[in-house]
ROTOR-957085 format. One record per residue (C-alpha): residue number from 0; residue in one letter; x, y, z. Coordinates in Angstrom, 2 decimals. Layout:
nr; rest; u; v; w
NUM; A; X; Y; Z
...
END
This chain:
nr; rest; u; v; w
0; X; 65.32; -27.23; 8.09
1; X; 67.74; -28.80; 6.47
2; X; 71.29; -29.52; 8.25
3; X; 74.95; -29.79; 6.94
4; X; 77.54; -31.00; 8.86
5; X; 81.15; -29.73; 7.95
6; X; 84.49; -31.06; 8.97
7; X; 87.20; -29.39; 8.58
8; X; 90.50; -28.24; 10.60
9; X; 91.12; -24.83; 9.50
10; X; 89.03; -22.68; 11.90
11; X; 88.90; -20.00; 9.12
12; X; 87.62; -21.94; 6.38
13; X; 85.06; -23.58; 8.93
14; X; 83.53; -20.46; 10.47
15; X; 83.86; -18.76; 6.61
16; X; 81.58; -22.22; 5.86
17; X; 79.30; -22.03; 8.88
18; X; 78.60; -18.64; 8.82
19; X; 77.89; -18.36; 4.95
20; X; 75.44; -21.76; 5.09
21; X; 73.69; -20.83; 7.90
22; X; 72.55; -17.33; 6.22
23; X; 70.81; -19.91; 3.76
24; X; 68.96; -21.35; 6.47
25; X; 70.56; -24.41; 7.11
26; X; 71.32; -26.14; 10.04
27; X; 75.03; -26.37; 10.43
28; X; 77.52; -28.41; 12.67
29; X; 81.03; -28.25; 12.83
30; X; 83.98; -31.06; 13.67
31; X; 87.72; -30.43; 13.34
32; X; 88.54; -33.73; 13.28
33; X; 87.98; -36.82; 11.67
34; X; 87.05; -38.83; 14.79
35; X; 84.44; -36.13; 15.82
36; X; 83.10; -35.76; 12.46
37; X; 82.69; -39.36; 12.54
38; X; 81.06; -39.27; 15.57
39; X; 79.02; -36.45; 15.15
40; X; 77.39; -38.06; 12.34
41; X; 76.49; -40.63; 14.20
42; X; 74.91; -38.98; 16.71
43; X; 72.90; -36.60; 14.62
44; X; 72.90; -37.65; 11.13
45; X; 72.93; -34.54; 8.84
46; X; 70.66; -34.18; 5.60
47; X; 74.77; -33.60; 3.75
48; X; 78.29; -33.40; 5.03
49; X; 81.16; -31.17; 3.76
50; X; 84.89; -32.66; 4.41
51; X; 87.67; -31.96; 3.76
52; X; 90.45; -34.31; 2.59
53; X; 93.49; -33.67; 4.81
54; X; 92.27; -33.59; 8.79
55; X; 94.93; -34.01; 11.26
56; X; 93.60; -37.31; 12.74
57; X; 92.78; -39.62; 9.99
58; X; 92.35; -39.02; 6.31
59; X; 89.08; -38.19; 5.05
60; X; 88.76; -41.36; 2.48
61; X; 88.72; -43.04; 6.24
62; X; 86.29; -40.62; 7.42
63; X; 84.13; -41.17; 3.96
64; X; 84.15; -45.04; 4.12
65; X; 83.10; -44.80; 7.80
66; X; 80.01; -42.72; 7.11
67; X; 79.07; -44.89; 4.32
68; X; 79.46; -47.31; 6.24
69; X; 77.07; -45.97; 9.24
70; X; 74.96; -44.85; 5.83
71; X; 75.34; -46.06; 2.39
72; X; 72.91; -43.32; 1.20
73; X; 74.63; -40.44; 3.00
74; X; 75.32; -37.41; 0.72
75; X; 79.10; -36.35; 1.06
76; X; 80.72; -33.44; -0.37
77; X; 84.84; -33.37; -0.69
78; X; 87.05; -30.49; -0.81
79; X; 90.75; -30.62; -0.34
80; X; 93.18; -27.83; -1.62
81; X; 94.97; -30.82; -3.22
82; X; 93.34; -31.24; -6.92
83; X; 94.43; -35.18; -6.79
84; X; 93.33; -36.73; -9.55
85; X; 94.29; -40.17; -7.98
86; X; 92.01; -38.79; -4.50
87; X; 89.53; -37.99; -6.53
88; X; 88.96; -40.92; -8.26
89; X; 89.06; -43.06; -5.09
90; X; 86.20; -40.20; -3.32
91; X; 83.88; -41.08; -5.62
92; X; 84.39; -44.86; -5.88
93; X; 83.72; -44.45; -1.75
94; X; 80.69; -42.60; -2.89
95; X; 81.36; -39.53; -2.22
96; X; 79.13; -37.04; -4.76
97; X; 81.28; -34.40; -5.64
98; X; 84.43; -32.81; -5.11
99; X; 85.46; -29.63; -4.78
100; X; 89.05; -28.08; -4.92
101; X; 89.53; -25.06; -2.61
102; X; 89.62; -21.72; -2.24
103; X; 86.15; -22.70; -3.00
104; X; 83.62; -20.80; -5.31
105; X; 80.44; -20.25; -3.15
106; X; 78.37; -19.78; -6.14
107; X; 80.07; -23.53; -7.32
108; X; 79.18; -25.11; -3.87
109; X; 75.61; -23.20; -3.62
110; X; 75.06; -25.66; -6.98
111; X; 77.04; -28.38; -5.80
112; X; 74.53; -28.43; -2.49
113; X; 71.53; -27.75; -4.34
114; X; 72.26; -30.32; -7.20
115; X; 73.28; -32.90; -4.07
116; X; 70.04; -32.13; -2.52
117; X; 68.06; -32.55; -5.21
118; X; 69.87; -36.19; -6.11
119; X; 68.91; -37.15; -2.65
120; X; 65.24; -36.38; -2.72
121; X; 65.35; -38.20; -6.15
122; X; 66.65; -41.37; -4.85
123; X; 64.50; -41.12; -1.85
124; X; 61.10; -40.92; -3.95
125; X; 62.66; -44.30; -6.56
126; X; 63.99; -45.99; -2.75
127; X; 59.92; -45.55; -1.87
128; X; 58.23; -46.52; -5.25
129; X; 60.45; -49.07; -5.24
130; X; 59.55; -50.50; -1.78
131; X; 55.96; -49.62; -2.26
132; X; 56.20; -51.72; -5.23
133; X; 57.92; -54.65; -3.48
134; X; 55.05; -54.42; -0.50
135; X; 52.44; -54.97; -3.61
136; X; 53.55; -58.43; -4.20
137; X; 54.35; -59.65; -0.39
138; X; 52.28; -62.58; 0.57
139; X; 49.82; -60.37; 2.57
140; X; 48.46; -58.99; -0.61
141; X; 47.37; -62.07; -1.50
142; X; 43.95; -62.46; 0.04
143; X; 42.16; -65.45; 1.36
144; X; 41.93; -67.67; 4.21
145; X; 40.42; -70.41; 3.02
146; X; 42.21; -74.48; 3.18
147; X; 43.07; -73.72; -0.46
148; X; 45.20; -70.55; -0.24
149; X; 46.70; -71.22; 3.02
150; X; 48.45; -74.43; 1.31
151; X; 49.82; -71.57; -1.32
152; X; 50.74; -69.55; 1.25
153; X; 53.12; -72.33; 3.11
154; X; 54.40; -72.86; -0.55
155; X; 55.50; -69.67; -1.31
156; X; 57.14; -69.55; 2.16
157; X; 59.23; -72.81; 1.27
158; X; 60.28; -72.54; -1.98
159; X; 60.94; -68.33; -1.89
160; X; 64.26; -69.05; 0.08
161; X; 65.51; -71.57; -2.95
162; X; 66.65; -71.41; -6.37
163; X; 64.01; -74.22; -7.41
164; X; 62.41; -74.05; -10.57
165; X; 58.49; -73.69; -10.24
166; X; 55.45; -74.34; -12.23
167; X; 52.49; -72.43; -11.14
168; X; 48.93; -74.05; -12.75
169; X; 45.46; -72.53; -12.09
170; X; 42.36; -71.14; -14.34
171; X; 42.78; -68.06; -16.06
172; X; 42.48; -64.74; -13.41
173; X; 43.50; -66.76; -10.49
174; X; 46.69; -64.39; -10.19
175; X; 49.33; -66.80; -11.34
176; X; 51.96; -63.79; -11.75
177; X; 51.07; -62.31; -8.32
178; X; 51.89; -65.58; -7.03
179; X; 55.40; -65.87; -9.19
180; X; 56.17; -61.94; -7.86
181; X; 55.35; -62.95; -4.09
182; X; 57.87; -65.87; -4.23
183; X; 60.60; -63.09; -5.82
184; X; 60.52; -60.51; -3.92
185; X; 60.37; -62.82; -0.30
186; X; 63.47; -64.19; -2.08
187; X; 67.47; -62.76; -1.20
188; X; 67.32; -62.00; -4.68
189; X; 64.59; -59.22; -4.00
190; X; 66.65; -56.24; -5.82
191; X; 67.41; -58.31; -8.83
192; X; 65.76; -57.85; -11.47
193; X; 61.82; -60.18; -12.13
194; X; 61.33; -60.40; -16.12
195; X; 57.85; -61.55; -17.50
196; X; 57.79; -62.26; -20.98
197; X; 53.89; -63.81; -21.83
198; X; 54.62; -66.96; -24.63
199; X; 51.37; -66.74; -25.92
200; X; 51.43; -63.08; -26.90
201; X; 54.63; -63.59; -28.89
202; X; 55.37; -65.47; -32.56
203; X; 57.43; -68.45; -32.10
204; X; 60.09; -66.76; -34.49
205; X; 60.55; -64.21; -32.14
206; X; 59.80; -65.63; -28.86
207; X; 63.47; -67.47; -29.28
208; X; 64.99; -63.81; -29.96
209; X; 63.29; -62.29; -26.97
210; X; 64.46; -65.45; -24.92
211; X; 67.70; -65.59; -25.97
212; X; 68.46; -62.22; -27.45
213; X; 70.23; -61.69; -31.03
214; X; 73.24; -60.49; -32.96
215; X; 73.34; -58.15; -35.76
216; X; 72.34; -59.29; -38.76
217; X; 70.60; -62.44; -37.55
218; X; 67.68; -62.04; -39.59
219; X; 66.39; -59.33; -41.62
220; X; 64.97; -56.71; -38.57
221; X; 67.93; -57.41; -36.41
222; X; 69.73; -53.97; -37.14
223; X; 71.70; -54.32; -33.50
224; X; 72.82; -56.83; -30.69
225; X; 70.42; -57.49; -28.37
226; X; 69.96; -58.89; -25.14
227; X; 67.13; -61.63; -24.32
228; X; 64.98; -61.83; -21.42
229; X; 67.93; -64.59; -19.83
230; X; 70.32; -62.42; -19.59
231; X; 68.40; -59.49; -18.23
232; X; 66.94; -61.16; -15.73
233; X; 70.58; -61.95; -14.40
234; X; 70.19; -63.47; -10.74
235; X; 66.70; -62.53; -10.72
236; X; 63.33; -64.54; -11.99
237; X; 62.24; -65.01; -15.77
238; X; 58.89; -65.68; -15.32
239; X; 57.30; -67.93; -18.12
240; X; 53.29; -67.02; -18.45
241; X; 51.66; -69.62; -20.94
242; X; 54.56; -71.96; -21.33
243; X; 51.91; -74.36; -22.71
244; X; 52.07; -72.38; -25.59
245; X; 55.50; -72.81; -26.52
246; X; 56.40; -74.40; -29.92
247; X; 57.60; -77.59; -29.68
248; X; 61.39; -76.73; -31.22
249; X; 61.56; -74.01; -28.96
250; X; 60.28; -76.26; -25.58
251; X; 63.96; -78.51; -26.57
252; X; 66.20; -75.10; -26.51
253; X; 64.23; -74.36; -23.42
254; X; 64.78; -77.68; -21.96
255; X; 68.94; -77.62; -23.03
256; X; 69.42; -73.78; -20.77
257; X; 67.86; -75.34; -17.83
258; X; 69.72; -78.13; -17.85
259; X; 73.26; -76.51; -18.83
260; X; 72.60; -73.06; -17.53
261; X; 73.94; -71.87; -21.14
262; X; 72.44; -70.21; -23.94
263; X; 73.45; -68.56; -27.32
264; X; 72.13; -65.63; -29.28
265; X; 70.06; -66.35; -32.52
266; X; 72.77; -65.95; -35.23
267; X; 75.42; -65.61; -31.98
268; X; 78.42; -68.27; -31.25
269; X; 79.23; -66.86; -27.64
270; X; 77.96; -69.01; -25.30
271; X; 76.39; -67.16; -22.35
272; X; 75.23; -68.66; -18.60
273; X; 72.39; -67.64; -17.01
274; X; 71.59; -67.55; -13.20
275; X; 68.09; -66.69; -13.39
276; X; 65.14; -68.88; -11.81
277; X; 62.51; -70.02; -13.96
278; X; 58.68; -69.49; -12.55
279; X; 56.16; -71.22; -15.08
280; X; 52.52; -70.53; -15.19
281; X; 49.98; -71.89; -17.53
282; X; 46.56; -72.15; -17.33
283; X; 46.48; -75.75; -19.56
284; X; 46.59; -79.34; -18.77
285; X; 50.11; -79.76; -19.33
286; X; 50.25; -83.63; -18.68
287; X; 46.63; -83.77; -21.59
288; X; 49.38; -81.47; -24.03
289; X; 51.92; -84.61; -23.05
290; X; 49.50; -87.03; -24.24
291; X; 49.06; -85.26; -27.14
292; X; 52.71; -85.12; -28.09
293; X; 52.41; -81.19; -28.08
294; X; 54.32; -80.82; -24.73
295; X; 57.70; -82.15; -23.52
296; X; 57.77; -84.18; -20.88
297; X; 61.08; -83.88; -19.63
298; X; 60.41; -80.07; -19.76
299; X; 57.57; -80.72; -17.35
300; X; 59.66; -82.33; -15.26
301; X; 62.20; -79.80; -15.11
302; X; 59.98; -76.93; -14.85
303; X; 57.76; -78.82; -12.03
304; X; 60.64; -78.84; -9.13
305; X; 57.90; -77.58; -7.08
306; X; 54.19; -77.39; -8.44
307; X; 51.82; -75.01; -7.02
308; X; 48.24; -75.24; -7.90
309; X; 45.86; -72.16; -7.37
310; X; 42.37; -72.75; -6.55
311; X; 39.68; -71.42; -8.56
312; X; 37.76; -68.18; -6.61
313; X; 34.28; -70.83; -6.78
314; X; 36.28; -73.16; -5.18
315; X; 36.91; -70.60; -1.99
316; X; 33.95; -68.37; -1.94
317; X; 34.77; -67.72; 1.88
318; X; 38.12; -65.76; 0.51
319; X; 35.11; -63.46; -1.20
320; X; 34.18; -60.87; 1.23
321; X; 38.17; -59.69; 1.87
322; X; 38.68; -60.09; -1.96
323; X; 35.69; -57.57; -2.40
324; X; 36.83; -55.04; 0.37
325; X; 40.76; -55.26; -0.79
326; X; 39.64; -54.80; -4.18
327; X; 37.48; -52.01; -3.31
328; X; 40.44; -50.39; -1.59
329; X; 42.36; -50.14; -4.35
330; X; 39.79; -49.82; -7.39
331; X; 38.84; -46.46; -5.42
332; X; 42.40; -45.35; -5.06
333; X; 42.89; -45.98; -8.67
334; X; 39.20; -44.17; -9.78
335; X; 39.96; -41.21; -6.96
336; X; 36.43; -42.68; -5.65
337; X; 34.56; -43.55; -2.54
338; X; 32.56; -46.44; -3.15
339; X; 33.60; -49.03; -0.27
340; X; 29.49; -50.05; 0.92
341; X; 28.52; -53.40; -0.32
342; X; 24.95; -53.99; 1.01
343; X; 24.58; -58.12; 2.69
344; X; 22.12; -59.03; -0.60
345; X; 25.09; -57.45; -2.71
346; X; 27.43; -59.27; -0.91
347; X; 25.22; -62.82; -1.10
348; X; 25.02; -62.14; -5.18
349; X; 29.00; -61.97; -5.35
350; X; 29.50; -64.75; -3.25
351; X; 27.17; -66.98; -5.19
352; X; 28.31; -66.03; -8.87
353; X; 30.22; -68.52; -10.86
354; X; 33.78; -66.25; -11.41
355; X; 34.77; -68.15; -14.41
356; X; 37.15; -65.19; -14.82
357; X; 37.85; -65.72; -11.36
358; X; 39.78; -63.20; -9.04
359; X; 40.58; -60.80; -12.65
360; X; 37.08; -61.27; -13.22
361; X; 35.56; -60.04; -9.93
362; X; 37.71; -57.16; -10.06
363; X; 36.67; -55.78; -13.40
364; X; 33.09; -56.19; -11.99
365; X; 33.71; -54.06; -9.01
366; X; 35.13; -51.85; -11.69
367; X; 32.39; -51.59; -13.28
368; X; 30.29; -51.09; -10.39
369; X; 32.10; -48.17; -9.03
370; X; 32.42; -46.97; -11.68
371; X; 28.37; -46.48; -12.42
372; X; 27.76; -45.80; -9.02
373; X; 26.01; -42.56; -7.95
374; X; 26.99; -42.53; -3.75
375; X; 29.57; -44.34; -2.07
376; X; 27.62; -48.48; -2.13
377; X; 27.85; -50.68; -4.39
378; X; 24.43; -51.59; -6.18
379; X; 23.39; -54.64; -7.42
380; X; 22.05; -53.34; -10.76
381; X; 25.45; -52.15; -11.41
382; X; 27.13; -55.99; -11.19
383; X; 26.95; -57.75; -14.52
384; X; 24.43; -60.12; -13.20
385; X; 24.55; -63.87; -15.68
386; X; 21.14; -64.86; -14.70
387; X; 19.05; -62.29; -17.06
388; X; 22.18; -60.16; -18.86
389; X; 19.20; -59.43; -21.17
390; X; 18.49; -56.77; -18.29
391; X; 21.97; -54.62; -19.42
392; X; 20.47; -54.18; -22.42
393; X; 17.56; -51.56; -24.17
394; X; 14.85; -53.36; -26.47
395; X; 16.76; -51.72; -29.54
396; X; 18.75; -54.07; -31.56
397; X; 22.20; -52.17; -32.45
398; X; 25.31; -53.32; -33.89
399; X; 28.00; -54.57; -31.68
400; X; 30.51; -51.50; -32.29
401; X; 27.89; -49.16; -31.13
402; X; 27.90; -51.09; -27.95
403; X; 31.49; -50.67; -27.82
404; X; 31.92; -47.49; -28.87
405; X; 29.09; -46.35; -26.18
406; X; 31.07; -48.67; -23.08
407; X; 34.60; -46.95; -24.65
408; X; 33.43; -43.78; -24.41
409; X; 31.81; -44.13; -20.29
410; X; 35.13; -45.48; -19.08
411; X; 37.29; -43.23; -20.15
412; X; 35.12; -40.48; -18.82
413; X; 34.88; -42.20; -15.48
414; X; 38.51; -42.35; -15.38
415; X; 39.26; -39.09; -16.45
416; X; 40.49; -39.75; -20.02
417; X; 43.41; -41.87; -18.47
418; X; 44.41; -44.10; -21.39
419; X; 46.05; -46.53; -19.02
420; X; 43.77; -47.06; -16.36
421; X; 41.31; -47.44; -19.09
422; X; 43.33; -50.01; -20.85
423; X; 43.45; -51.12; -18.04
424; X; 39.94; -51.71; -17.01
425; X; 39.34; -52.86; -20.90
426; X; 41.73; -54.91; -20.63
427; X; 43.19; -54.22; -23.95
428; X; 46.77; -52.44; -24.85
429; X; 46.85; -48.90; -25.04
430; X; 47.75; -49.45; -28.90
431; X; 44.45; -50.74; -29.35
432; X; 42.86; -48.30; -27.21
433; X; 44.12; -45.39; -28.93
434; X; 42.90; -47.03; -32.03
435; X; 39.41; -47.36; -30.86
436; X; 39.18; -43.85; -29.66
437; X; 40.47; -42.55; -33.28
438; X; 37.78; -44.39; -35.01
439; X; 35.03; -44.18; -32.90
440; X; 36.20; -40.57; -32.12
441; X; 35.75; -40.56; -28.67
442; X; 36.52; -37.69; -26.68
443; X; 38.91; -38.00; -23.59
444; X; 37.11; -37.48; -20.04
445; X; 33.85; -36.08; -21.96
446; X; 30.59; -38.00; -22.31
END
């Protein structure tokens, strides 16, 4: 049941109140004062509060800041017979969510109730997706126990604290970017905002817009202003994936924000700071792309504060058997399967594989194999097996699109026709998915 606390010092309008609130079914409780409103709350924090303005203790801005104070989230209600504007005005900067000038309307606070109550259990479901998202990238997600990741782990811890600059290296699927998010949201700088912009995916001509942002009329497409990835980012983290792949003219702007903390628009003449931290990743030799005169190296330099290196999954093959059952875990929650048996043979085959895909690699291959299972173990005939792929494969020779087509078509019907978690488990954008489904015509969820 929900409950509603009301202060107010007119004992009319508070039993009117009461008695009216409770026929709804809510829980009420009462306060004529300030003081014992204040207190009340306290002691049993109600699900909203109605109070009035003018209480013959202290005012009820005081009586508003304290409960915000107690709770920032708490869902307050004003009514005064005084329609202030100046009051007003100052409620709702204290956070108070509506206010309502009396005699009041019961049909206008019925609304004002329901519409508060349904504000609340908004915020409450964002407040939890949010924190579920933030427990997704703590360092207990990332899995291992082996010499290797331990050293990552007692990097993360000393660098997530600082503002330092860092360059994360390691093979492709090694989970560079869970890395970057782990050190961001450990950080004080948790609820600001983490920005990933991927340089490879992006042409150099626009890479420097989508850095840096642009003014109107820039260049031909640029219709409106538009802010860049530095300035959205704020205090938060602009993390660079594939900096390796950055043009040479646009590694010197690069190199000029980090050291002056400024930036301008393309086409712009405002000069704008930046606060964000920069987390590099690349999968590249960046000291062989120095050699070659295709990488700066004072950029290194100044992206390299702190260097973190992430071992390749051959070169930790104890870290396998938690990989597997994490990724299990969540593969199943994602497929709304129950596949979590992995057979000691099974487990022997995964452990001795190469993973030149590494950790993105070994998931996509538990993937796979829940995906063809039949009960709830994981087979060995459903792995994609190096040493005779031959085996995946009938003795009819077909073009490659039919294969395609054919491996298309059984995801998305073991997924449900979910386009995303298909893309997903493809590996391609959803874009190209939906292209492939219009001209293979595929049907969603139907084999």
């Amino acid at each position: 049941m929900r409950s509603i606390l009301i202060i107010e010092d007119d004992p009319l309008v508070r039993k009117t109140l009461a008695s009216q609130l409770a026929k709804k079914g809510f829980e009420i409780a009462v306060a004529e004062t300030g003081e014992s409103g204040v207190r009340a709350f306290g002691e049993a924090p109600p699900d909203l509060v109605l109070l009035d303005v003018r209480l013959p203790d202290i005012d009820g801005l005081e009586v508003l800041r304290r409960i915000k104070e107690r709770n920032r989230r708490a869902v307050i209600l004003i009514m005064t017979a005084f329609d202030d504007m100046k009051t007003t005005v100052e409620a709702i900067k204290l956070g108070a969510y509506e206010y309502l000038v009396k005699p009041l309307n019961m049909t206008e606070l019925d609304l004002a109730i329901e519409k508060a109550f349904q504000m609340r259990a908004l915020e409450e479901k964002v407040s939890y997706l949010v924190e579920e998202k933030k427990k997704e990238y703590t360092i207990d997600n990332i899995i291992g126990h082996s010499a290797g990741i331990r050293s990552v782990f007692k990097l993360i811890g000393s660098v997530a604290n600082t503002r330092a600059n860092i360059l994360i290296q390691g093979e492709s699927g090694t989970g560079k970017e869970l890395v970057a998010k782990a050190i961001h949201y450990n950080s004080p700088f948790r609820d600001e905002p983490f920005i990933v912009i991927n340089c490879s995916a992006i042409q150099d001509t626009l890479l420097e817009s989508e850095l840096f942002g642009h003014v109107k009329g820039a260049f031909t497409d640029a219709v409106s202003e538009t802010k860049g990835k530095f300035e959205i980012a704020g205090k938060g983290t602009l993390f660079l994936d594939e900096v390796g792949d950055v043009s040479p003219n646009l590694q010197s702007k690069l190199l000029r924000v980090i050291e002056s903390r400024d930036f301008m628009k393309v086409g712009g003449e405002k000069v704008l700071k930046t606060e964000a931290r920069i987390i590099a990743a690349t999968n590249q030799n960046l000291k062989a792309l120095i050699d070659k005169g295709r990488f700066r190296e004072d950029l290194f330099y100044r992206l390299k504060v702190v260097e973190i290196t992430l071992p390749a999954l051959r070169e930790r093959r104890e870290d396998i058997p938690d990989l597997v059952d994490y990724l299990l875990e969540k593969i199943n929650r994602d497929l709304r399967r129950h596949v979590r048996k992995v057979p000691p043979e099974v487990m022997k085959t995964l452990i001795d594989l190469p993973w030149r895909g590494n950790v993105r690699e070994l998931e996509n291959a538990l993937t796979r194999a829940v995906i063809l299972a039949r009960g709830d173990v994981v087979l060995k005939e459903n792995l994609p097996l190096e040493p005779d792929e031959r085996q995946a494969f009938s003795d009819e020779l077909v073009p490659l699109e039919e294969v395609e087509k054919k491996y298309i078509q059984h995801v998305l019907s073991a997924v449900r026709g979910s386009k995303t978690r298909a893309s997903q488990i493809l590996q391609i954008s959803r874009p190209t998915l939906d292209k492939k489904i219009k001209e293979y015509g595929l049907d969603l969820g139907e084999t």
